[in-house]
C-alpha positions, 0 to 999 in steps of 0.5 A: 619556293613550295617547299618551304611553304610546306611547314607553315602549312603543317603549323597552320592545320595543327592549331585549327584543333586547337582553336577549337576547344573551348577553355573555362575556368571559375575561382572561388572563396570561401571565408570560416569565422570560428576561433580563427579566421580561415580561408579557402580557395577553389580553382575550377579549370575546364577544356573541352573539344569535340566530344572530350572535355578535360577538368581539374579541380584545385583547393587551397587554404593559404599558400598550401594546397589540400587536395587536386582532382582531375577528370576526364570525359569522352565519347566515342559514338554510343561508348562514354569514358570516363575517368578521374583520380583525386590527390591530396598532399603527402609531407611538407611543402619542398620549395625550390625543389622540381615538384613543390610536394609529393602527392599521394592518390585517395580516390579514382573511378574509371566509368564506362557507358555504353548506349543502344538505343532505350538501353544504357549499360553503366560499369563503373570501377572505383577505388576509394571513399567517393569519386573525385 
C-alpha cells in the first residue's frame, strides 16, 4: 500500500513550485485614425517565481503579428542575469502549417549584474538597434 502512495506524493511536491509563481498578464489597443483606420493589439504576459521572472511581449495589427519579444530575469545571490531576443515576421503567414510563420531575430542582449556591496559591475552584450 506504500508504495503506491509514492507517485501521488511526487506529483504533490512538484506542483508546490508551481503554485508558486505568480502569472499576470495585460492586453492593450491602440486605435490610429489618418487615411485609414488602424488598430494595434499588445499582449503583455509575465511569470515570475523565486527570484526568476520570464515576460513575452506580442503586437499585432489584425490578425498579423509584427513583432514578439521575450525576456528573462533571474538572480543568483549578488549575480543578476538577464536575458532577451525580439523577433518580428519574416514571409507571409502559412495557415495549417506546424508553425504559422518563420521569424527572424532583429535584437537580443544578455546582461549580467554583479553586487558587492556599494559596487555594482554591469556587462551588457547586445546585438541589435535596441534591447527588446
Amino acid at each position: 500500500m506504500a508504495r503506491k502512495s509514492w507517485p501521488i506524493l511526487l506529483v504533490l511536491l512538484a506542483a508546490v513550485p508551481v503554485a508558486a509563481a505568480d502569472l499576470s498578464g495585460r492586453l492593450s489597443t491602440s486605435f490610429a485614425l489618418g487615411h485609414s483606420f488602424t488598430a494595434w493589439n499588445t499582449l503583455e504576459l509575465r511569470l515570475s517565481f523565486s527570484g526568476f521572472e520570464l515576460q513575452s511581449l506580442s503586437t499585432w495589427q489584425g490578425v498579423n503579428l509584427t513583432a514578439q519579444a521575450f525576456r528573462w530575469r533571474g538572480d543568483f545571490g549578488n549575480l543578476a542575469i538577464q536575458a532577451g531576443v525580439t523577433l518580428q515576421p519574416w514571409g507571409l503567414p502559412r495557415p495549417g502549417a506546424w508553425t504559422a510563420q518563420e521569424f527572424r531575430i532583429v535584437s537580443s542582449f544578455v546582461g549580467l549584474e554583479l553586487h558587492l556591496g556599494n559596487l555594482r559591475l554591469e556587462v551588457l552584450f547586445q546585438a541589435g538597434p535596441a534591447a527588446p
